[in-house]
TIFIPA-563183 format. One line per 2 residues: for each residue x, y, z of C-alpha. Coordinates in nm, 3 decimals, decimal comma, padded with zeros to 5 digits. Each point is the difference from the previous one (the first is absolute). Layout:
% residues N
X/Y/Z | ... .
This chain:
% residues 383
-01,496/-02,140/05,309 | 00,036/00,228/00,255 .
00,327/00,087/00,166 | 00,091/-00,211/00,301 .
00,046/00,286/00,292 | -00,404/00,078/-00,051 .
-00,179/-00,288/-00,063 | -00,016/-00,007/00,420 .
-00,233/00,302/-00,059 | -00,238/-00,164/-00,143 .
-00,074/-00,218/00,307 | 00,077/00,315/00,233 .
-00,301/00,190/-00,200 | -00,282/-00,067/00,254 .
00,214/00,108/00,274 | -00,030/00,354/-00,059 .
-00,212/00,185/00,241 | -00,127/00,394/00,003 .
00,041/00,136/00,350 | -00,112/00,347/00,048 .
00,075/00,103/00,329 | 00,126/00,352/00,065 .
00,368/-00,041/-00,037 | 00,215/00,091/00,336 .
00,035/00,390/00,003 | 00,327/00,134/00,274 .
00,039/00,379/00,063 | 00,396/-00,151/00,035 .
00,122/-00,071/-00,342 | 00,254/-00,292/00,065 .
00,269/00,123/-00,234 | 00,141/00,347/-00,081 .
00,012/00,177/-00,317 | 00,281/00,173/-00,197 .
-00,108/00,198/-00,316 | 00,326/-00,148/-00,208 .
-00,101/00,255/-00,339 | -00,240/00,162/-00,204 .
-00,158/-00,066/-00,343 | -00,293/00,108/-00,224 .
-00,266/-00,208/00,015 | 00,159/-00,282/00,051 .
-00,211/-00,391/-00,098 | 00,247/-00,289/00,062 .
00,374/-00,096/00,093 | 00,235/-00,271/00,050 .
00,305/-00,082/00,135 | 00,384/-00,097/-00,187 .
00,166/-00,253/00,172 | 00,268/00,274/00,150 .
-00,317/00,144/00,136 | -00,008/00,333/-00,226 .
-00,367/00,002/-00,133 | -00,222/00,060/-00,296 .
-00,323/00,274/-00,004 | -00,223/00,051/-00,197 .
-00,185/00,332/-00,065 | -00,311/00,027/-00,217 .
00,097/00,260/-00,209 | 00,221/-00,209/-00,132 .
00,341/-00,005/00,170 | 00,169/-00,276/00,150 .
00,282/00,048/00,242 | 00,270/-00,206/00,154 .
00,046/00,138/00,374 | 00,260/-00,062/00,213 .
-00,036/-00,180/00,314 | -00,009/00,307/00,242 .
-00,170/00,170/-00,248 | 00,235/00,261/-00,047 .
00,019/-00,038/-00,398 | -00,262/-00,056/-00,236 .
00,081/-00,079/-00,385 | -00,212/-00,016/-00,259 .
-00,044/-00,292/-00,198 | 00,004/00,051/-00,395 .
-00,152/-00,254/-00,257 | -00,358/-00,030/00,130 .
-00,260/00,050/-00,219 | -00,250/00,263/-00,009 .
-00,311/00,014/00,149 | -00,368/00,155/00,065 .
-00,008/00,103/00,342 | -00,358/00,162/00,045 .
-00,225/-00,139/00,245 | 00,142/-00,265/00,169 .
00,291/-00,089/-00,279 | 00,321/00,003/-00,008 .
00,307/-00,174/00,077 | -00,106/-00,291/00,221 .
00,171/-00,293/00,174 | 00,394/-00,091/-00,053 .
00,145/-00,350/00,089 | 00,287/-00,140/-00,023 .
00,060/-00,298/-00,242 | 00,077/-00,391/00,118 .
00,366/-00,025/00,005 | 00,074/00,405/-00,022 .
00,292/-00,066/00,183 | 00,138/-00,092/-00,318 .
-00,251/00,111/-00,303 | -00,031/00,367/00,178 .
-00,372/-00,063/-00,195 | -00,289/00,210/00,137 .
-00,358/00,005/-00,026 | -00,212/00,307/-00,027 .
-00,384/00,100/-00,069 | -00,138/00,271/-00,131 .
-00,328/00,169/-00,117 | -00,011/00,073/-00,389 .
-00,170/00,167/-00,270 | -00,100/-00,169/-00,306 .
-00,270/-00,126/-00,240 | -00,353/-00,027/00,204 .
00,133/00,212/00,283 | 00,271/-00,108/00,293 .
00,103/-00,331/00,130 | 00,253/-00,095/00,248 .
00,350/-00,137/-00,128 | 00,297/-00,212/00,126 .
00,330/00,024/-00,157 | 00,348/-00,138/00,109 .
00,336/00,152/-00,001 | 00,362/-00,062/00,085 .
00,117/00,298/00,301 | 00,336/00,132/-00,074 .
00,137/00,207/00,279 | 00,359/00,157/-00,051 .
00,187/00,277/00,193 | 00,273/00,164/-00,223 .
00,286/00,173/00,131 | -00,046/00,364/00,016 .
00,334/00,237/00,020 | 00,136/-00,112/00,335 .
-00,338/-00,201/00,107 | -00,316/-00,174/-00,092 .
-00,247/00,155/-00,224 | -00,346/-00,076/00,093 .
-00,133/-00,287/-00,064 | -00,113/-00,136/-00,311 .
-00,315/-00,235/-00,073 | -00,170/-00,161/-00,278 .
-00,238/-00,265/-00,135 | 00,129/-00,131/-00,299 .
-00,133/-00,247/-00,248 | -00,362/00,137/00,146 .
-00,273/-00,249/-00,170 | -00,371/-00,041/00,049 .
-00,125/-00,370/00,127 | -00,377/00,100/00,010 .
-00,285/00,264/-00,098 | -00,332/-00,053/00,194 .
-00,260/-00,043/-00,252 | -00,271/00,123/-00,061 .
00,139/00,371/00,045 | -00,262/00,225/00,148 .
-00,131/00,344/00,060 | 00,078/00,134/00,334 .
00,315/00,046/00,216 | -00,065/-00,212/00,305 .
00,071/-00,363/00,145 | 00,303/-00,068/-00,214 .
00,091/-00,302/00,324 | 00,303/-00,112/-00,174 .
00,147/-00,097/00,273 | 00,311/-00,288/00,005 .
00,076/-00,348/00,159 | 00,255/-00,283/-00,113 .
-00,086/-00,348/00,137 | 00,241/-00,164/00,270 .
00,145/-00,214/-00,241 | 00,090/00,334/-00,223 .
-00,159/-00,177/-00,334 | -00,320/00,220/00,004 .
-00,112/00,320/-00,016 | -00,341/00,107/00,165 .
-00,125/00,354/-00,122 | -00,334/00,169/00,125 .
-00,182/00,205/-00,279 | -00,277/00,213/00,161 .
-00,406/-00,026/-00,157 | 00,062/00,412/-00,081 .
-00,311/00,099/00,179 | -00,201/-00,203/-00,307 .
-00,156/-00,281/00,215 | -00,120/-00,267/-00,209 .
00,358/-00,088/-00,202 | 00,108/-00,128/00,374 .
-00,214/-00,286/-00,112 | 00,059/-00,058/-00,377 .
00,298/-00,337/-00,096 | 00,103/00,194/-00,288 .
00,145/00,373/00,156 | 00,274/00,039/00,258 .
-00,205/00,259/00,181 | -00,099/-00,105/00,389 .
00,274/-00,304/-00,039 | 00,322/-00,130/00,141 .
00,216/-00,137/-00,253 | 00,248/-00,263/00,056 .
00,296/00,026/-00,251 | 00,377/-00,089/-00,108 .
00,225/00,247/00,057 | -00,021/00,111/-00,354 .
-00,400/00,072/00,061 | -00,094/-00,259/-00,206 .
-00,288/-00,210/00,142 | 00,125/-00,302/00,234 .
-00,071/-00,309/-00,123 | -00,277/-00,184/00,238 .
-00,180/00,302/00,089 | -00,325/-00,177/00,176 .
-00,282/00,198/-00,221 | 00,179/-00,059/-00,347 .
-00,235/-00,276/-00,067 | -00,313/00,138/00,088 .
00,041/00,299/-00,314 | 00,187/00,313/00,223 .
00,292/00,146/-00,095 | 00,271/-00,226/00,027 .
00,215/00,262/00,275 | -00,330/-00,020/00,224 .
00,084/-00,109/00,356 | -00,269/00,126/00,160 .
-00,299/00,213/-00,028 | -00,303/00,234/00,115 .
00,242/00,280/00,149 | -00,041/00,343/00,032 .
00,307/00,219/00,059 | 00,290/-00,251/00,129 .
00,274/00,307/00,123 | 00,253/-00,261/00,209 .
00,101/-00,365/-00,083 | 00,207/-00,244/00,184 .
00,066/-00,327/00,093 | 00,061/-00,146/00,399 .
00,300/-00,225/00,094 | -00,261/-00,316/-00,080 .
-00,061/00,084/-00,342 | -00,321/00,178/00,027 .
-00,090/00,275/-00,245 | -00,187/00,294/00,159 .
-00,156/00,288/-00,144 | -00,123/00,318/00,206 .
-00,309/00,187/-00,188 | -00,130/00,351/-00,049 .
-00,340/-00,132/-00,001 | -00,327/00,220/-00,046 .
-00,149/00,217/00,312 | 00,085/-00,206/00,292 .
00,129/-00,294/-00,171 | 00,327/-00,010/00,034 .
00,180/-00,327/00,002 | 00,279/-00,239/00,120 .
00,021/-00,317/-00,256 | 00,132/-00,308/-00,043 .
00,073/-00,052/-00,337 | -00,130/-00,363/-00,149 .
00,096/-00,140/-00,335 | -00,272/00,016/-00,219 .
-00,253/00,174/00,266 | -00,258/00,254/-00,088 .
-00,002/00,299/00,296 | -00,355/00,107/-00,107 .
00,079/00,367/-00,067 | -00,296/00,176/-00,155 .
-00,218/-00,260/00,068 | 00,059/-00,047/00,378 .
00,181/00,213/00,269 | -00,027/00,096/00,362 .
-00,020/00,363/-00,112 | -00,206/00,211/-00,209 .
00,013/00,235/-00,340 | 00,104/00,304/00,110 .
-00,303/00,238/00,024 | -00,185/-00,291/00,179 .
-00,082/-00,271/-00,247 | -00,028/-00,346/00,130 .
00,254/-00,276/-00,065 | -00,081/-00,363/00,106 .
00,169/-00,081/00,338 | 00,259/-00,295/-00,084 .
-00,202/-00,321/00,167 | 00,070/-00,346/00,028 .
-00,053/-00,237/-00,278 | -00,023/00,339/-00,239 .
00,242/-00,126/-00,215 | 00,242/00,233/00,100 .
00,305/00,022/00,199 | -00,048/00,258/00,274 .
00,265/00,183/00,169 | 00,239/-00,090/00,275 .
-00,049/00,346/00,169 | -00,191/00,292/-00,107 .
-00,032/00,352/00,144 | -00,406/00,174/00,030 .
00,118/00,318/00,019 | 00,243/-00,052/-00,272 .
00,421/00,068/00,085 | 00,050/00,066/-00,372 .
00,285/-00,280/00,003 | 00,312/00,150/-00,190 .
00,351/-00,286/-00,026 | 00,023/-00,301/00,172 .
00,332/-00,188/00,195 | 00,009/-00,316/00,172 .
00,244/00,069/00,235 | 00,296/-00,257/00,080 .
00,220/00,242/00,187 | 00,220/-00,035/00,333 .
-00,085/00,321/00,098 | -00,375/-00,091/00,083 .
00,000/-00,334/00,091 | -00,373/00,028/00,154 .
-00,094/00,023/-00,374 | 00,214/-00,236/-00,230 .
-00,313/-00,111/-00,250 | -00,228/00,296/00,101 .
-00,086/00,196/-00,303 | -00,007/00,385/00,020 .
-00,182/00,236/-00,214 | -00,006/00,353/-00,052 .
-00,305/00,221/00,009 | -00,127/00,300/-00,185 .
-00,309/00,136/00,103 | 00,047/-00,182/00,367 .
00,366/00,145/00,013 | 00,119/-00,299/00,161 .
00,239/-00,282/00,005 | -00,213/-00,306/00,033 .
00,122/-00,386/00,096 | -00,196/-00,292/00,004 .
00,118/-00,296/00,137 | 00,071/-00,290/-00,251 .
-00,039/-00,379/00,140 | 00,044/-00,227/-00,283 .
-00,331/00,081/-00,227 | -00,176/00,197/00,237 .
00,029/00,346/00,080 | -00,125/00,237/00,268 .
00,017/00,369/00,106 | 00,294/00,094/00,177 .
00,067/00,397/00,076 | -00,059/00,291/-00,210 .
00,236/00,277/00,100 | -00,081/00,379/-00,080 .
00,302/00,123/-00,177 | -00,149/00,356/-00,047 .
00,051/-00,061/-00,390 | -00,100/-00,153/-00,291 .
00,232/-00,342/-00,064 | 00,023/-00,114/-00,314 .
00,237/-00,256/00,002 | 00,166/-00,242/00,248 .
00,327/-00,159/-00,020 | 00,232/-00,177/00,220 .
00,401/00,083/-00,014 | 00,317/-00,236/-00,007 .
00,050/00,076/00,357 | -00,398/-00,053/00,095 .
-00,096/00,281/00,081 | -00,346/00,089/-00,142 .
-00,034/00,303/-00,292 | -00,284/00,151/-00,071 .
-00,096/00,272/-00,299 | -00,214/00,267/00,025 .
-00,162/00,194/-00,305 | -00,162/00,310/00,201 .
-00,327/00,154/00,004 | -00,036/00,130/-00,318 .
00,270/-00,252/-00,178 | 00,280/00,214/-00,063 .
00,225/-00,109/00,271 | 00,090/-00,243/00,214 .
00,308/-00,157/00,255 | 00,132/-00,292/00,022 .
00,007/-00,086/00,428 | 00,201/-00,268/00,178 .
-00,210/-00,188/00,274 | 00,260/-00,204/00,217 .
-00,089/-00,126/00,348 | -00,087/00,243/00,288 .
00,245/00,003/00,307 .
């Protein structure tokens, strides 16, 4: 069976409707921004409970910040990775109940047998500040007991979307993890590989019992399928799984992630192949789902919050994305199942990630022109 909190999906499913207006555009900006640090091409973070935080680089490093930003220690006990391309070390969350398991999640992008594939692994964060002559040393930060839950199969040639992004369900019994098609099209489609999927999963990345397509021959982890590059995952205060999508040239895409659903990707999209090849336009009655929102030109969508803050209360259960190419801080308004272009602020930089703090104000990464850098930025309100 399927768990309780999203069975009201199901019915909600029709509900979802594509509107692509041009999003509101300001010349005012209505928050300010405070560059807090700086990192090297930075990919994901999240927040500790005492509001210190956790980045992640791609070359490999992950670092516990403090919360003004003014120390940055790195992490020891992750495990190695291939970061050409677009690999590296990917998302970080925190584990249900870290408050008392200190357990965190990680992915990464891996070589092995076949090529790369993206990985998730857990680990328990160990933080320690030993005394020093007549003060503190610095700190001290590890992830011990480091095991892998999950190896994307098949691995592949390349070095692009690795997704791997990470959700835990409201009830904090699942596990939702995004593995990316790698730029190979057809295995987005195919019950047997994890490619182009979202898999629902214990916490010990095992596959969760009820899964909707285990009966029809897919993989039994297989939530969802017919994605392309899923780079941010999360769920609403209802319940409601979304997914944001580097989709193919001007396809980009806002969904809302059904149990069981295919999302059409190669066969159907509201973009084309880059270099001008058509794709199928989603339609009705395709057999499909199609998008809440989608973005012709693209935003090149990069992390995803719901936000819930006091900060902004305009926005509680708005999402808001980051964008590469577009260089932008997007939100779309979220009402229920439907969704709908909000703004789309110019932030003069490429975001890659999005994140909202313990004291709700809104975070946001970016990675830099060419990669190799990138601040982390405070948005609180204006005035």
């Amino acid at each position: 069976m399927l768990p309780a909190f999203l069975l009201p999906l199901l019915l909600l499913a029709g509900a979802v409707e594509a509107d692509q207006r041009s999003p509101t555009s300001s010349t005012t900006k209505p928050f300010t921004e405070s560059v807090i640090a700086d990192f090297a091409a930075p990919w994901a973070m999240t927040f500790l409970p005492d509001g210190r935080m956790l980045v992640t680089e791609t070359q490999g490093r992950l670092l516990l910040v403090a919360k003004d930003g003014s120390e940055q220690t790195i992490v020891s006990g992750t495990l190695p990775v291939d970061s050409a391309g677009q690999g590296g070390l990917l998302d970080v969350a925190l584990a249900p109940g870290f408050a008392t398991n200190n357990q965190v999640y990680f992915s990464f992008s891996a070589s092995g047998e076949g090529g790369t594939g993206v990985v998730l692994a857990r680990g328990t964060l160990v933080i320690s500040q030993p005394a020093c002559g007549d003060g503190p040393c610095p700190t001290v930060a590890a992830l011990n007991q480091v095991e892998v839950l999950h190896r994307a199969f098949p691995y592949v040639t390349g070095n692009s979307h690795y997704s791997g992004r990470i959700a835990f369900s409201p009830d904090s019994q699942y596990l939702f993890y995004a593995n990316g098609e790698r730029q190979k099209f057809d295995p987005a489609q195919d019950p047997k590989v994890s490619l182009g999927k979202v898999l629902r999963q214990t916490l010990d990345g095992k596959p969760a019992p009820g899964n909707p397509l285990a009966a029809q021959g897919f993989d039994l982890a297989i939530w969802s399928y017919g994605h392309r590059n899923i780079l941010g995952l999360a769920f609403d205060p209802q319940g409601r799984l979304w997914a944001q999508e580097m989709g193919p040239q001007g396809g980009d895409e806002l969904n809302l992630i059904m149990p069981g659903r295919n999302y059409g990707y190669p066969r159907v999209s509201n973009g084309s192949h880059y270099g001008g090849r058509n794709i199928p336009d989603h339609a009705p009655g395709d057999g499909f789902e199609a998008p809440a929102v989608w973005w012709a030109p693209g935003i090149a969508p990069a992390g995803l919050m719901i936000y819930s803050g006091g900060l902004f209360p305009a926005w509680q259960g708005d999402a808001f994305i980051g964008g590469l190419s577009s260089r932008s801080l997007v939100r779309v308004d979220l009402d229920g199942a439907t969704a709908r272009k909000g703004d789309q602020w110019d932030m003069g930089a490429r975001i890659r990630e999005v994140e909202q703090g313990p004291d709700g104000a809104i975070y946001v990464l970016e990675d830099g022109d060419d990669g190799s850098q990138g601040r982390l930025i405070k948005l609180v309100p204006r005035g």
